[in-house]
C-alpha positions as CSV (number, residue, x, y, z in Angstrom):
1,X,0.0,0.0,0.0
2,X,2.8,2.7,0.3
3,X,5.1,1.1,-2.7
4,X,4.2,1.8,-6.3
5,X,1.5,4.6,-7.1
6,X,-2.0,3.5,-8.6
7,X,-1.7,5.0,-12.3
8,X,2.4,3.5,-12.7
9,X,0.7,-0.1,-11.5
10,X,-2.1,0.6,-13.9
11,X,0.2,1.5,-16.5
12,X,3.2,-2.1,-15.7
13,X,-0.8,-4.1,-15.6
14,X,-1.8,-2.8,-19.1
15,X,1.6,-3.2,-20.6
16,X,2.2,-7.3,-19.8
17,X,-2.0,-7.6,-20.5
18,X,-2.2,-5.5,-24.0
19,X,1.2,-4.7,-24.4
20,X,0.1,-1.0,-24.2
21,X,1.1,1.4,-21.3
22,X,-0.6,4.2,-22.5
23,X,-4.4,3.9,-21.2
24,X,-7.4,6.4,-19.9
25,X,-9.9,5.3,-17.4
26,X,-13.0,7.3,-19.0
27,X,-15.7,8.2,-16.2
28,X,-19.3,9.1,-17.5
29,X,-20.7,12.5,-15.7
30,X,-24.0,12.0,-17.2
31,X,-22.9,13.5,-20.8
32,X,-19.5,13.2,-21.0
33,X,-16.5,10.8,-20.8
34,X,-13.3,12.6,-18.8
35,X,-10.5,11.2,-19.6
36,X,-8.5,10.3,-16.5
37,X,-6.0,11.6,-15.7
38,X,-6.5,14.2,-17.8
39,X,-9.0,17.0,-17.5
40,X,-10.2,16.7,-21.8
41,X,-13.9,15.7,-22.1
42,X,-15.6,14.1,-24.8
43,X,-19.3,13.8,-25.5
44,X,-20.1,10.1,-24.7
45,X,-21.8,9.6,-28.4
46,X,-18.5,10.8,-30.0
47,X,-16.0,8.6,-29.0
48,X,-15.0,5.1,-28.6
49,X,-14.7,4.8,-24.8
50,X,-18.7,6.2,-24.7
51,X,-20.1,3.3,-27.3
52,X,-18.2,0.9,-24.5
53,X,-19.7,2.2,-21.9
54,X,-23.0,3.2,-23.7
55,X,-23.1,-0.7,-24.9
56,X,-21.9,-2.2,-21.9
57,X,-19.3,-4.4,-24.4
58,X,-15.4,-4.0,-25.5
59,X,-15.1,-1.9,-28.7
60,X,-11.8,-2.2,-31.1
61,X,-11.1,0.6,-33.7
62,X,-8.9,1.5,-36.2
63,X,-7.7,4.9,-37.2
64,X,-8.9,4.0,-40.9
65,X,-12.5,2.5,-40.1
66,X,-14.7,4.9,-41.0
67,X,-17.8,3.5,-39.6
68,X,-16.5,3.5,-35.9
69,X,-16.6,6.5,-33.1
70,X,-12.5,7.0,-33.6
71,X,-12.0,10.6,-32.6
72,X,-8.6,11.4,-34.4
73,X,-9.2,14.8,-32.7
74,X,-9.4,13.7,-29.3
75,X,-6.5,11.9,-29.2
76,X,-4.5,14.7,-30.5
77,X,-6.2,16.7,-27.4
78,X,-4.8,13.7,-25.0
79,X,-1.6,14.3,-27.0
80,X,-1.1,10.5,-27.4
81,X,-0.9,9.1,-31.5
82,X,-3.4,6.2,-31.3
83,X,-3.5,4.2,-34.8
84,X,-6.2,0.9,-32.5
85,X,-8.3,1.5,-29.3
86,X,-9.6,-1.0,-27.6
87,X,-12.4,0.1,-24.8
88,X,-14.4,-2.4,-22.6
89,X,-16.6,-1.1,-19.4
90,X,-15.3,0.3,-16.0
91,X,-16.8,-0.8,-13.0
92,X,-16.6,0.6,-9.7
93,X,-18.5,-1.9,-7.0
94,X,-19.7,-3.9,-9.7
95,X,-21.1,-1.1,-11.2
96,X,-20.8,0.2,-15.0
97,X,-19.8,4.1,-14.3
98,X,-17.1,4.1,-17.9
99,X,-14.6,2.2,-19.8
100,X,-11.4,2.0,-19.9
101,X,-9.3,2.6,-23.8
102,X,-6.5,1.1,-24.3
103,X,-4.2,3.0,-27.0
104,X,-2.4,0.9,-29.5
105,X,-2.6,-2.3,-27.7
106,X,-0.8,-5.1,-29.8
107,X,-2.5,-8.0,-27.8
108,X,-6.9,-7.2,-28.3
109,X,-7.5,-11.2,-27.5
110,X,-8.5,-11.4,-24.4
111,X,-11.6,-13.3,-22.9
112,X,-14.5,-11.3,-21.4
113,X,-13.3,-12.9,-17.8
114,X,-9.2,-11.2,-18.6
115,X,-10.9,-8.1,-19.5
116,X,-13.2,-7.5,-16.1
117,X,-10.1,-8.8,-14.0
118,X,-8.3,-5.8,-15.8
119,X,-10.9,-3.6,-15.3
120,X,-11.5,-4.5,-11.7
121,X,-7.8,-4.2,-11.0
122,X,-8.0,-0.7,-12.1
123,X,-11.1,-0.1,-10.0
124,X,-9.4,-1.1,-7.0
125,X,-6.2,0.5,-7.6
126,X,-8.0,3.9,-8.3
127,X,-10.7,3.6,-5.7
128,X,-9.1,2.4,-2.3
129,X,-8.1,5.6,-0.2
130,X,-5.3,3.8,1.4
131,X,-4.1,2.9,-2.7
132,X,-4.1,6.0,-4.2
């Protein structure tokens, strides 16, 4: 509880499941997703992470699909170059209240089970006072 700090645990958890360390845990306010850490907003209908949460179900896009909610913009606002995202829901006691985008993850396999023990992980690590 007083070794690594929540996001840099986050960030070593997402690198060895997607082989991705740059992430954003994406909280729905009741019309928006903020992008945690950050303080940049999106409206939940125009981007990735709010169809995951909207849909309740993981969400893989490409820079090039046109039919998806990739936000080129956004991520140039998060200052990050994201080519794939890969979103699935946030839960906080059990709870849908986001998702969670993964940003250029090489590994988008997983089961539904490895993707709720990642997004619990995160829960835990980013809601337990004594954690943070």
């Amino acid at each position: 509880t007083k070794g690594a700090k929540a996001w840099d645990t986050i960030k070593a958890a997402s690198n060895l499941f997607f082989q991705s360390n740059s992430l954003f845990v994406c909280l729905f306010d009741g019309r928006y997703m903020k992008y945690t850490p950050t303080e940049i907003k999106s409206k939940f209908e125009d981007c990735c992470a709010g169809t995951a949460y909207n849909y309740r179900e993981t969400v893989l896009t490409h820079a090039d699909d046109e039919n998806s909610k990739f936000n080129p913009a956004l991520h140039s606002q998060l200052n990050v170059k994201c080519e794939v995202s890969l979103c699935f829901p946030y839960r906080v006691n059990g709870r849908v209240t986001g998702s969670i985008e993964i940003i250029n993850p090489k590994i988008t396999d997983h089961s539904t089970e490895e993707i709720k023990l990642f997004s619990n992980l995160c829960s835990i690590l980013l809601n337990t006072p004594s954690l943070k």
